[in-house]
Structures are given as structure tokens and as C-alpha cells.
Residue frames relative to the residue before (quaternion, step in Angstrom):
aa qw qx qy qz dx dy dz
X 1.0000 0.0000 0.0000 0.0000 0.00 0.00 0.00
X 0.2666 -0.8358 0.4617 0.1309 3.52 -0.75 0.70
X 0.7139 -0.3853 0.3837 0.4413 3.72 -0.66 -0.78
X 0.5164 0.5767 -0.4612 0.4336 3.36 0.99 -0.57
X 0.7641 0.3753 -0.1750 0.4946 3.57 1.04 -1.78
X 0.2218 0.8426 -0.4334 0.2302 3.44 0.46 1.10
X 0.1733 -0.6439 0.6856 0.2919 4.07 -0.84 -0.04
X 0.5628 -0.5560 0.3964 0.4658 3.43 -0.98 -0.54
X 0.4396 0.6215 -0.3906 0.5176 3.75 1.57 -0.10
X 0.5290 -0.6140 0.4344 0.3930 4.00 1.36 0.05
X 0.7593 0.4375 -0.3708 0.3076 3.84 0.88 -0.76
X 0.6606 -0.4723 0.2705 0.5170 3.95 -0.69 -0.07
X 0.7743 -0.2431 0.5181 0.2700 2.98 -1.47 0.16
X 0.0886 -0.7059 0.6954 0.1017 3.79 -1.00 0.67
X 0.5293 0.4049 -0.4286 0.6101 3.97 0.81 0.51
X 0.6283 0.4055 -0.4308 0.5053 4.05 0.47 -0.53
X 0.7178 0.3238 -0.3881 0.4788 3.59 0.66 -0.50
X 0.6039 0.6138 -0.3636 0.3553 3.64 0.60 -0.22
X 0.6611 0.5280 -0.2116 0.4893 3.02 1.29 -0.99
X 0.5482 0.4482 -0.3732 0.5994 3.56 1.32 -0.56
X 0.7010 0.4400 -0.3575 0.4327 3.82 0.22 -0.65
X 0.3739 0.5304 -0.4633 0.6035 4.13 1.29 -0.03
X 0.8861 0.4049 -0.0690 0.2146 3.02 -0.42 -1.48
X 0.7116 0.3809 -0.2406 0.5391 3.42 1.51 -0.30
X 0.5546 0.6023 -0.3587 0.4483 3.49 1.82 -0.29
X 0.6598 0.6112 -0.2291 0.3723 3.36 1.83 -1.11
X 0.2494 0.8673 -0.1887 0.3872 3.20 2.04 -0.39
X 0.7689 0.5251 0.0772 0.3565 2.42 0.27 -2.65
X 0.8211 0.3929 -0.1030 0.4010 2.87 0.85 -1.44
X 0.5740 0.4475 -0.3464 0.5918 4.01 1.97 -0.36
X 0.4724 0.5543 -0.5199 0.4464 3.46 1.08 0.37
X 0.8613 0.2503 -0.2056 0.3914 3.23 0.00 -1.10
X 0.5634 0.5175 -0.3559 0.5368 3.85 1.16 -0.52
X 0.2397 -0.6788 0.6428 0.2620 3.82 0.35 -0.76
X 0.6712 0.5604 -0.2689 0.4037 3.57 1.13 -0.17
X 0.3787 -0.5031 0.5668 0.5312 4.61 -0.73 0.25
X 0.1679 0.7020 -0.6661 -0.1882 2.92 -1.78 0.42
X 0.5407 -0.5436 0.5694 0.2965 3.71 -1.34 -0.06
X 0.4622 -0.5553 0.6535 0.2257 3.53 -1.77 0.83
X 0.1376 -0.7328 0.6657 0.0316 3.94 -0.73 1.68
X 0.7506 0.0474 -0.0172 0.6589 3.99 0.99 -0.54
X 0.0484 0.5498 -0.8072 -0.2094 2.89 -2.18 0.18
X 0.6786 -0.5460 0.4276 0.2419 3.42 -1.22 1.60
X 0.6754 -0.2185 0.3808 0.5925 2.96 -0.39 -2.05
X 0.0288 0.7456 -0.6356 -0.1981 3.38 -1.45 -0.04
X 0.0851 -0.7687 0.6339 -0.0068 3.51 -0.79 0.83
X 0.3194 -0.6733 0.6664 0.0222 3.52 -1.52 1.62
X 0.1017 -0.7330 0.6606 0.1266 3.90 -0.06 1.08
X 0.8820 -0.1800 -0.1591 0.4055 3.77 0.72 0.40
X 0.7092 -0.4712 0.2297 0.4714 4.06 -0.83 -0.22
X 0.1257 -0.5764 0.7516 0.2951 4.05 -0.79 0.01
X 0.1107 -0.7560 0.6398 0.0826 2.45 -1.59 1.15
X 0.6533 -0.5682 0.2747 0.4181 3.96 -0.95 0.17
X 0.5942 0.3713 -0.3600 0.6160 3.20 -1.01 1.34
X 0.5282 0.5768 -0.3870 0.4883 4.11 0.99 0.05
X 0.2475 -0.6505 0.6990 0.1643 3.42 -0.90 0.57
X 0.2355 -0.7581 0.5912 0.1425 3.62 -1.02 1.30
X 0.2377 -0.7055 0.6488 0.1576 3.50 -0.80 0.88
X 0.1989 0.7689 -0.6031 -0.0736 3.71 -0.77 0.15
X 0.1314 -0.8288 0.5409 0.0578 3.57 -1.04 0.85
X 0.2273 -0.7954 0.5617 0.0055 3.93 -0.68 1.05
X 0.1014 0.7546 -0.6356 0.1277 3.29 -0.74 1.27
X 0.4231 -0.6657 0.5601 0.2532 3.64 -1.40 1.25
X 0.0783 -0.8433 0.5276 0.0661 3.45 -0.31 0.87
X 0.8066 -0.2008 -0.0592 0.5527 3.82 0.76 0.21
X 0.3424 -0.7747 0.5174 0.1222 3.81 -1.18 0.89
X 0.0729 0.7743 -0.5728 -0.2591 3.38 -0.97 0.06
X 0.8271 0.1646 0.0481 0.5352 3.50 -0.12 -1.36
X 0.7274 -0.2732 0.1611 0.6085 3.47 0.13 -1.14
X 0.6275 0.3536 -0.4204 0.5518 3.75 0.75 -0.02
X 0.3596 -0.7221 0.5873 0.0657 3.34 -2.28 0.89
X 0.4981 -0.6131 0.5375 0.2950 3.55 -0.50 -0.15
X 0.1334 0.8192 -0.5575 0.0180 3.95 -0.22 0.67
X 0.1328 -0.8216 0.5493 0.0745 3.21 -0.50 1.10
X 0.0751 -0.8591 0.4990 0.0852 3.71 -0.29 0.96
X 0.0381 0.7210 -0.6658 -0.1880 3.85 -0.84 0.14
X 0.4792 -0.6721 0.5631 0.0389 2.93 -1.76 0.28
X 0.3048 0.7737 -0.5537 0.0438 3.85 -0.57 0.38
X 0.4232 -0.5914 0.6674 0.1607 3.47 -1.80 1.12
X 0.0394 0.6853 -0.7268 0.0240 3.45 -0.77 1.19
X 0.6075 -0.5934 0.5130 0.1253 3.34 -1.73 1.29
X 0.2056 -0.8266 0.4935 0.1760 3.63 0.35 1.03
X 0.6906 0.4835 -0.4151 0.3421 3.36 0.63 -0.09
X 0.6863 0.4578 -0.2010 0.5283 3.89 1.67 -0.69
X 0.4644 -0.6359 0.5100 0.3462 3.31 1.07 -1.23
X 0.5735 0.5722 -0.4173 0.4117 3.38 1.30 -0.40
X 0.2862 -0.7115 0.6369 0.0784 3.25 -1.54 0.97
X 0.0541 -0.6876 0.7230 0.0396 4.20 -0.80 0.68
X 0.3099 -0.5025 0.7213 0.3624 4.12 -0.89 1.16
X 0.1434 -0.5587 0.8146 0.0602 3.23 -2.27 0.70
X 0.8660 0.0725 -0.0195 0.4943 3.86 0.13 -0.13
X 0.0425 -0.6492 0.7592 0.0183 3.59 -1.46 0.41
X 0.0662 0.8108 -0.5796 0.0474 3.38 -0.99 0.70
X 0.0759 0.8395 -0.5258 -0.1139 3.99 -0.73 0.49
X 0.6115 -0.6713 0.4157 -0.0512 2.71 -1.66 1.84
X 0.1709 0.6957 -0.6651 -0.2108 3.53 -0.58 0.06
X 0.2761 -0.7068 0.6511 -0.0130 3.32 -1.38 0.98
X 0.2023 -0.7512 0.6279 0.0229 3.66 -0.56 1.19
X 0.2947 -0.7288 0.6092 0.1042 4.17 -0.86 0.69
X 0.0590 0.7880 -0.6125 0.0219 3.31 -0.88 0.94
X 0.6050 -0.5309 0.5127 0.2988 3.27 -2.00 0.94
X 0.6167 -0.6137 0.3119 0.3818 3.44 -1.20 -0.19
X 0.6566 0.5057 -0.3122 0.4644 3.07 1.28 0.61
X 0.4829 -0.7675 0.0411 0.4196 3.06 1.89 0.77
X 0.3633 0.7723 -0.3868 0.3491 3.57 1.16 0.35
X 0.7014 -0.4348 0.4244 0.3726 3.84 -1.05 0.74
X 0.3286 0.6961 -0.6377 0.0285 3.77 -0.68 0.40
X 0.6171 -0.5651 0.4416 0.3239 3.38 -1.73 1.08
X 0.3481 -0.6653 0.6577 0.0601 2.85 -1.52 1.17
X 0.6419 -0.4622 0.4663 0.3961 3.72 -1.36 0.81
X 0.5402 -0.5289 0.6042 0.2520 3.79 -1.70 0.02
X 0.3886 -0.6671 0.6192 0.1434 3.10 -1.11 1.00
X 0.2700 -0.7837 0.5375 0.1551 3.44 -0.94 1.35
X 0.3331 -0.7502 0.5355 0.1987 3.53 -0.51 0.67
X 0.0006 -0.8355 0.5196 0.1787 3.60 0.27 1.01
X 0.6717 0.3687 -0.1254 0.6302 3.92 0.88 -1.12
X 0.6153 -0.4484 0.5777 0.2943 3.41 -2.26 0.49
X 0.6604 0.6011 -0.3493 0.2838 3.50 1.05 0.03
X 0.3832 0.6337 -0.3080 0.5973 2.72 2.26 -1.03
X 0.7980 0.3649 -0.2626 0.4014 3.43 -0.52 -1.44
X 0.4134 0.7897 -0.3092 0.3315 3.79 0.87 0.23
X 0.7291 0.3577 0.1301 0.5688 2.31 1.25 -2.46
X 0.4478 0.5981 -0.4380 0.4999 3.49 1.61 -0.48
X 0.7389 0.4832 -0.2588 0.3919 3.74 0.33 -1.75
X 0.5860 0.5687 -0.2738 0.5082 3.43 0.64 -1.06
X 0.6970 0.4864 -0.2341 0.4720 3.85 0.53 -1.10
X 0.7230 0.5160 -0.1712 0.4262 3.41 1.48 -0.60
X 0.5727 0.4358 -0.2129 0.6609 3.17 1.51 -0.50
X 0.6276 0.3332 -0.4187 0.5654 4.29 0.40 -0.29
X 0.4841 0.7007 -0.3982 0.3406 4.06 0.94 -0.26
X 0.6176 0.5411 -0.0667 0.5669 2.99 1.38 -2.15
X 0.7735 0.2811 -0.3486 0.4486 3.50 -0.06 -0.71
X 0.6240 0.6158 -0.3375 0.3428 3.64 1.11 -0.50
X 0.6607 0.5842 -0.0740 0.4655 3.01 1.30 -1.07
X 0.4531 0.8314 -0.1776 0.2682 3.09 1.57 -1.29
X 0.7905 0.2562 -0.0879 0.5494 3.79 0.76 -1.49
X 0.3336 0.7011 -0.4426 0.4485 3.50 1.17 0.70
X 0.7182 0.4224 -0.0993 0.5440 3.12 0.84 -1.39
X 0.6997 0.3812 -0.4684 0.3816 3.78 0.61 0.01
């Protein structure tokens, strides 16, 4: 991260890192859809600390659970110390990500295979932040 992506406290931007966490969940998600999609939620996002300039941002996107046309993207984040190699996670954030045809409209997306107990982890978990998400709709 450089100066450009600065605050005046010296540390990055929380919208420069957001914007990388958009953008690497959307990834995620034209992998596995084969299809463009758009960002319909972000859950929660939590910074467990600052990036500062001169960090190297690692950021990593995984489809954790599908339904219809929208996916679950679960994204973490880490500032590794280019000069040691050490890495400290700074952020985790989850995405929902809706696929669209080319005429912009909702279109089904393939199933997510759950190969490992880790998948099916992140599947369950994706189901239960779904429910509460969904949740005040219904009142």
C-alpha cells in the first residue's frame, strides 16, 4: 500500500480496503457463476487492526454457499510485512453477490460442491448469516 492510499493518521483507507474486498469477492463469484455479477449486501466488515503504508495487502475470496442466483462470499484480509514475510489477518468481510444474464435479471447459478467438512462449515455458517439477513424483511 502506498501513500496515495493513505488517511492522515498514515494508515490505509478502510474504503481502499473495501473496495479490494468488492472486487475480489466479485472474482469469486464469475468464477463459480460463469456469469457478471453485482455486490446486493455487505453483512459485516470488521478491521481487527490498521494497514499501514509500505504493507503488502493479501486478500483472499471464497464462495461459501449458493442459492438461486445470489452466493455468499466470504473474504479475509491480511497485511504482510514485505520485508519479514510475516502476515497478521486485518479484516474478514461477507458479501452477497447476485449473478446476472445479459439483460440484467437474476439468473441461477450452478451448486456449490462441498468437497471437505470445511466447505460444509462455511456452507452452514452462510446459512445462518442468510437467516438473520433476511430476517427483518419478513417483519
Amino acid at each position: 500500500m502506498s501513500l496515495a492510499h493513505a488517511n492522515h493518521a498514515g494508515n490505509v483507507h478502510g474504503g481502499t480496503i473495501l473496495k479490494m474486498v468488492d472486487e475480489a469477492a466479485a472474482l469469486a463469484a464469475i468464477k463459480h457463476s460463469h456469469k457478471r455479477v453485482v455486490t446486493a449486501a455487505l453483512d459485516q466488515m470488521t478491521f481487527d487492526r490498521p494497514v499501514q503504508v509500505g504493507d503488502l495487502l493479501v486478500v483472499e475470496a471464497q464462495v461459501n454457499q449458493v442459492w438461486r442466483s445470489s452466493m455468499e462470499v466470504g473474504v479475509r484480509v491480511w497485511a504482510e510485512d514485505v520485508s519479514s514475510g510475516e502476515q497478521e489477518k486485518v479484516a474478514v468481510a461477507y458479501l452477497t453477490m447476485v449473478a446476472l444474464s445479459e439483460d440484467a435479471k437474476p439468473v441461477n447459478v450452478p451448486a456449490l460442491e462441498l468437497e471437505t467438512e470445511e466447505d460444509s462449515r462455511r456452507a452452514q455458517q452462510a446459512e445462518t448469516r442468510r437467516t438473520h439477513r433476511l430476517q427483518p424483511r419478513k417483519v
